[in-house]
C-alpha positions in Angstrom: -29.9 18.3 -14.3 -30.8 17.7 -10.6 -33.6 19.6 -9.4 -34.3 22.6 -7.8 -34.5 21.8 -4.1 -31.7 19.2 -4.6 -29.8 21.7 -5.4 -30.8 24.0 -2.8 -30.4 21.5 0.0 -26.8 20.6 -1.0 -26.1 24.2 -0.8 -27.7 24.5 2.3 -25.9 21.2 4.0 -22.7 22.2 2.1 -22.5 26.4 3.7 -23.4 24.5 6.8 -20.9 22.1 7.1 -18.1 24.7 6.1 -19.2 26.8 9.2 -17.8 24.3 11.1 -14.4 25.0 12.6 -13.2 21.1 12.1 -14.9 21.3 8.4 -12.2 21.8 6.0 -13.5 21.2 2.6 -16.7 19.8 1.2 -17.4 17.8 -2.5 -20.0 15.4 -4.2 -19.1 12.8 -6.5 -20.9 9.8 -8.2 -18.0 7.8 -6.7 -15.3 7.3 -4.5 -11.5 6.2 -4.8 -11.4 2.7 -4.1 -14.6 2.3 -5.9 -15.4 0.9 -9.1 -15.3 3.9 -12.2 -17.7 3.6 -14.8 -16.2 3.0 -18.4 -18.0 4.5 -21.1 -18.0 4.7 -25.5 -17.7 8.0 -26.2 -15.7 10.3 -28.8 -12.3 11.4 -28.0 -10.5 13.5 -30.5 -7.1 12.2 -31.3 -3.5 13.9 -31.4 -4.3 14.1 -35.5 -7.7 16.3 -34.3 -10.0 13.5 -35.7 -12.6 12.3 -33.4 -12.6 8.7 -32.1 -14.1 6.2 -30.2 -12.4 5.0 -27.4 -13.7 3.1 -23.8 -13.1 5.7 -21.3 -13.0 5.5 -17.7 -14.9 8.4 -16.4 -17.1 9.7 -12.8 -19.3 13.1 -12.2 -17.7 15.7 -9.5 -19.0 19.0 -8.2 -16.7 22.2 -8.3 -15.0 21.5 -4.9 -13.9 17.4 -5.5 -9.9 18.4 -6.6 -9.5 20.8 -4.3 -11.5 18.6 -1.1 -8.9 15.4 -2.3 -6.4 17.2 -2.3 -5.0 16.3 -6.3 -3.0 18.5 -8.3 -3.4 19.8 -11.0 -0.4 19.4 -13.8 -1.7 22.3 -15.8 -4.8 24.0 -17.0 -7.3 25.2 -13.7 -9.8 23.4 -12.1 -14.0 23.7 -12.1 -14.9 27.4 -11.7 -18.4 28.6 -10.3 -17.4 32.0 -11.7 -17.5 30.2 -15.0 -20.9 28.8 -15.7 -20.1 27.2 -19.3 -18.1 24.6 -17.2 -21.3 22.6 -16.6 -21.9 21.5 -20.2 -18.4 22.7 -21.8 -15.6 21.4 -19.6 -13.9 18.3 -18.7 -10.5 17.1 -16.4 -8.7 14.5 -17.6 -5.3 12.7 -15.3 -1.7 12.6 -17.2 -2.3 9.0 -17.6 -5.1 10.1 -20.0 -3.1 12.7 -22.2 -0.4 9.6 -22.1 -3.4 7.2 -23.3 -4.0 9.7 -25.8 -0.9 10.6 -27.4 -1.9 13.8 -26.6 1.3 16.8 -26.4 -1.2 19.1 -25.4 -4.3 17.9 -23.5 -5.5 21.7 -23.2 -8.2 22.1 -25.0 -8.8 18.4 -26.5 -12.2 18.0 -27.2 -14.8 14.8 -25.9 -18.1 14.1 -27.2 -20.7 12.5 -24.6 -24.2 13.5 -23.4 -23.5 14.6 -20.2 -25.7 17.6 -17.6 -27.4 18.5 -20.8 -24.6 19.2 -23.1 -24.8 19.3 -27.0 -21.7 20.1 -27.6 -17.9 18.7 -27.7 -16.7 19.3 -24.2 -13.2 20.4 -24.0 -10.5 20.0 -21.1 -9.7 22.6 -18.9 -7.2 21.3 -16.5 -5.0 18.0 -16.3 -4.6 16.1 -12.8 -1.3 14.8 -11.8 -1.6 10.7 -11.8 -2.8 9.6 -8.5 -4.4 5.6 -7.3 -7.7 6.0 -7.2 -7.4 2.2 -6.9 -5.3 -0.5 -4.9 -1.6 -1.0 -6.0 -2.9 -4.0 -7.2 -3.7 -2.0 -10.7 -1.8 0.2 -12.5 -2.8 3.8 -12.9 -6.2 4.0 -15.4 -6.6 7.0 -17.3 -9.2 9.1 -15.4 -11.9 11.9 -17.1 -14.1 14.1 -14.6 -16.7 15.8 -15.4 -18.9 18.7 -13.9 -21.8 17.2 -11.7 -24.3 18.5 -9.7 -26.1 15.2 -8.9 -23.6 13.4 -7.1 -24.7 10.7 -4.6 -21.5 10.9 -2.3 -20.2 13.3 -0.2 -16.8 13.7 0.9 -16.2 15.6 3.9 -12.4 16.5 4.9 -11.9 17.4 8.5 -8.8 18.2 10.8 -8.9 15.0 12.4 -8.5 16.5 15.7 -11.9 15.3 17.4 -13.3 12.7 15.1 -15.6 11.4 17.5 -16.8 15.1 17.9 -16.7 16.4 14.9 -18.7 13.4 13.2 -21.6 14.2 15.7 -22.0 17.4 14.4 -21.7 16.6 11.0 -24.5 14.1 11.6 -26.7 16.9 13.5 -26.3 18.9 10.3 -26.7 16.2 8.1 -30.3 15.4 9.8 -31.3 18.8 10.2 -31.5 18.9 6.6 -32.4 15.5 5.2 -34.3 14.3 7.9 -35.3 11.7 6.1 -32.0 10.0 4.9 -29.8 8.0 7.2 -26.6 9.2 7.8 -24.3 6.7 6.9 -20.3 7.6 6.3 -16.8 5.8 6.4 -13.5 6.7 6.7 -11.4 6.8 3.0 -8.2 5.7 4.7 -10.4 2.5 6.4 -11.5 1.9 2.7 -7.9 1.8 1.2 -6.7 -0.5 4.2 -9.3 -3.3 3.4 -8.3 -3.5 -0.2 -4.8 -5.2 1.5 -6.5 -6.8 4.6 -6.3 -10.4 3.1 -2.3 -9.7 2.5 -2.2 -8.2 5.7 -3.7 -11.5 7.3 -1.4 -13.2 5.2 1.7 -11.8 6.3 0.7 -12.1 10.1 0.0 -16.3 9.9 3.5 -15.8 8.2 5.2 -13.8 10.6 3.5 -16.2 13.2 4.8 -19.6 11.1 8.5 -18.0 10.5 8.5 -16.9 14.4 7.7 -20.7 15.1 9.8 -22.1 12.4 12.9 -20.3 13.7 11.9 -21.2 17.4 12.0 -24.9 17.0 15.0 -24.7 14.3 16.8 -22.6 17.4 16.1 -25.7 19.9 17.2 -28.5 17.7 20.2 -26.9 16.8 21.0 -26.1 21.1 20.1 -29.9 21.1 22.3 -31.1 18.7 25.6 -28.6 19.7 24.7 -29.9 23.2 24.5 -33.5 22.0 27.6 -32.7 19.7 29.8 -31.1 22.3 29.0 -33.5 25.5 29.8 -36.3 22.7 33.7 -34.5 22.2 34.2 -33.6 25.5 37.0 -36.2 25.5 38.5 -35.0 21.9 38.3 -31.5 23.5 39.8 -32.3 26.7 42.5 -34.2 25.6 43.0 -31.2 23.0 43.3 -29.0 25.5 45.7 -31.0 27.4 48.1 -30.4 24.5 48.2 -27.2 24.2 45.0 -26.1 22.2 43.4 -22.9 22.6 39.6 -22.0 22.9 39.8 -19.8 20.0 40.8 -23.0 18.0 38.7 -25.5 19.7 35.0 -23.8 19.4 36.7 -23.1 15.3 36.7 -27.2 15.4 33.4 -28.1 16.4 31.4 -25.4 14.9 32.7 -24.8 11.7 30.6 -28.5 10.6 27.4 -26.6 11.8 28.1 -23.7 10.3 29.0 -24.8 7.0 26.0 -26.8 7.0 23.8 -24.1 7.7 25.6 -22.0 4.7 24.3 -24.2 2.3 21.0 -24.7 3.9 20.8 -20.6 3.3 22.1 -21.0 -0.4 19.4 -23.4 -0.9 16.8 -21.1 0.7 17.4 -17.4 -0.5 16.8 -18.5 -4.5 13.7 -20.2 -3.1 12.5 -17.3 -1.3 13.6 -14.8 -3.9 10.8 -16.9 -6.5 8.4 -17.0 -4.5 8.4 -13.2 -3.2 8.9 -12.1 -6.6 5.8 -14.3 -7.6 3.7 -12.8 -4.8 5.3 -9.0 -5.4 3.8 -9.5 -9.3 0.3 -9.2 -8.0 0.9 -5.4 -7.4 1.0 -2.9 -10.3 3.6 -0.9 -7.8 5.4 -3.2 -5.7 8.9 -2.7 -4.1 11.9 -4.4 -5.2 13.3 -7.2 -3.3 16.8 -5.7 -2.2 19.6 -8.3 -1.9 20.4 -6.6 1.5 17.7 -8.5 3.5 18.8 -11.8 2.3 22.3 -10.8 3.2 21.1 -10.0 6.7 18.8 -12.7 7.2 22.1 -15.5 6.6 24.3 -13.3 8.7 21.7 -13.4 11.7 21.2 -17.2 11.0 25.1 -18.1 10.9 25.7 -15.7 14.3 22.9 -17.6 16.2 24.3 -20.8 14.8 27.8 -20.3 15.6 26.7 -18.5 19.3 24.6 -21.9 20.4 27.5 -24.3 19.1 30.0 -21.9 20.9 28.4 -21.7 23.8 28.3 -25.7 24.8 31.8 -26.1 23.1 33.2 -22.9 25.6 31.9 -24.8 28.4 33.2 -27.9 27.3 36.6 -26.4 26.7 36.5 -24.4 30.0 35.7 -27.5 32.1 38.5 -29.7 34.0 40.1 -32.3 31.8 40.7 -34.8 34.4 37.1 -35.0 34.8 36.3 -35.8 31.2 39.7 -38.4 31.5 39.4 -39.7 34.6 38.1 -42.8 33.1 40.2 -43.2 30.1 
């Protein structure tokens, strides 16, 4: 139990806090999401009512943590103040737990585990909808929480209007009352975003390489159409003489490029489909790689191909044949 004047400081800095108008809600807990949860052996009863032991992931919150991160609650009611036997006789458990369980009806399941003095089987009050506590890297654990009063973290929600502002104050509270503690905070949503920074990196120096890739594949295909066309301009003059059309002419000298690019983008998409699906397989939740973008990408690539090889055989076709015969 914590002490006295631990307890009467947090109530102090919490009816404090709350007083100010960018203040929305206020909670302790002996973690944070994003952080690692403690598992522990303890005794869970069953869906046949026998008690078990079973590994169970599990942190200490004060009466205010579901309603300050905003979960839901799937059924049952959260911690009450009005109800003091919460403290030694309650628990919360997520649906991933009841689902863990085998439980049909998590209400009033029972859990055996020395806990803010408790002697007795605890039983759960309230179940939390599923929600990532970590990164998408890991599927959804089965959670338990448990009544705390001797929390080392404090979550503050705010409006987010002032942040710079309302931060200052918070930290003028915070040292009126433990003068002796450095303030020290982060943001949740900054926490969440580093758990993907290295894939974030990642897709950047790919973005970067891809940009680059396309860039030089886009000048040595204007080279070779260039090259390509200046080396027909006879063919296509003398075509033209004849009676051919443009339609027909820029059909004749870029349908080579553009089959050959085709095939190069058959090759490709099963090699990009392996290795995206490989990379994807990392994440517990990950989105599914729709065949759309793979359509899109080749239709962009065969447009760009057959534009740049239409463009120097349009030219070609549009200049003077006698000039290209002249020395035939």
């Amino acid at each position: 139990m914590p002490s006295d004047e631990v307890r009467q400081k947090y109530s102090v800095l919490r009816a404090r806090l709350l007083q100010l108008p960018e203040v929305l809600h206020v909670a302790t807990a002996t973690t944070s999401p994003g952080y690692g949860v403690g598992k522990n052996l303890i005794d869970v009863e069953d869906e046949n009512g026998q008690m078990v032991e079973r590994g169970v992931d599990m942190y200490g919150v004060d009466f205010d943590y579901i309603s300050t991160m905003g979960l839901s609650l799937a059924e049952g009611r959260d911690f009450s103040r009005e109800m003091p036997s919460d403290t030694s006789k309650a628990v919360i458990v997520t649906e991933a737990m009841a689902r863990r369980m085998g439980w049909d009806e998590a209400l009033g399941k029972k859990f055996s585990f020395n806990v803010e003095g408790a002697v007795e089987p605890l039983q759960v009050v309230g179940v939390v909808k599923d929600y990532h506590h970590a990164a998408l890297y890991n599927p959804i654990e089965p959670l338990l929480f448990y009544l705390s009063e001797n929390n080392r973290i404090l979550h503050i929600k705010i409006d987010g209007k002032n942040i710079k502002s309302t931060i200052s104050k918070v930290s003028a509270t915070w040292k009126d009352i433990h003068a002796d503690q450095p303030f020290d905070y982060t943001f949740l949503d900054q926490e969440f975003e580093e758990q993907y920074s290295n894939d974030e990196k990642r897709g950047r120096i790919f973005t970067i390489f891809a940009m680059l890739t396309m860039s030089i594949a886009c000048l040595g295909l204007l080279g070779l159409a260039s090259y390509t066309a200046e080396q027909r301009t006879k063919e296509i003059s003398i075509r033209k003489v004849v009676g051919a059309g443009v339609p027909a002419l820029v059909y004749l000298v870029s349908k080579e490029f553009v089959f050959l690019v085709a095939i190069s983008i058959f090759i490709a998409m099963p090699v990009s489909y392996f290795f995206m699906d490989k990379w994807l397989q990392n994440f517990a939740f990950a989105m599914e790689i729709e065949w759309l973008t793979f359509a899109l990408t080749g239709i962009m690539a065969l447009v760009i191909t057959f534009g740049t090889v239409s463009y120097h055989t349009i030219r070609a076709a549009l200049a003077n044949p006698v000039n290209a015969l002249r020395d035939e």
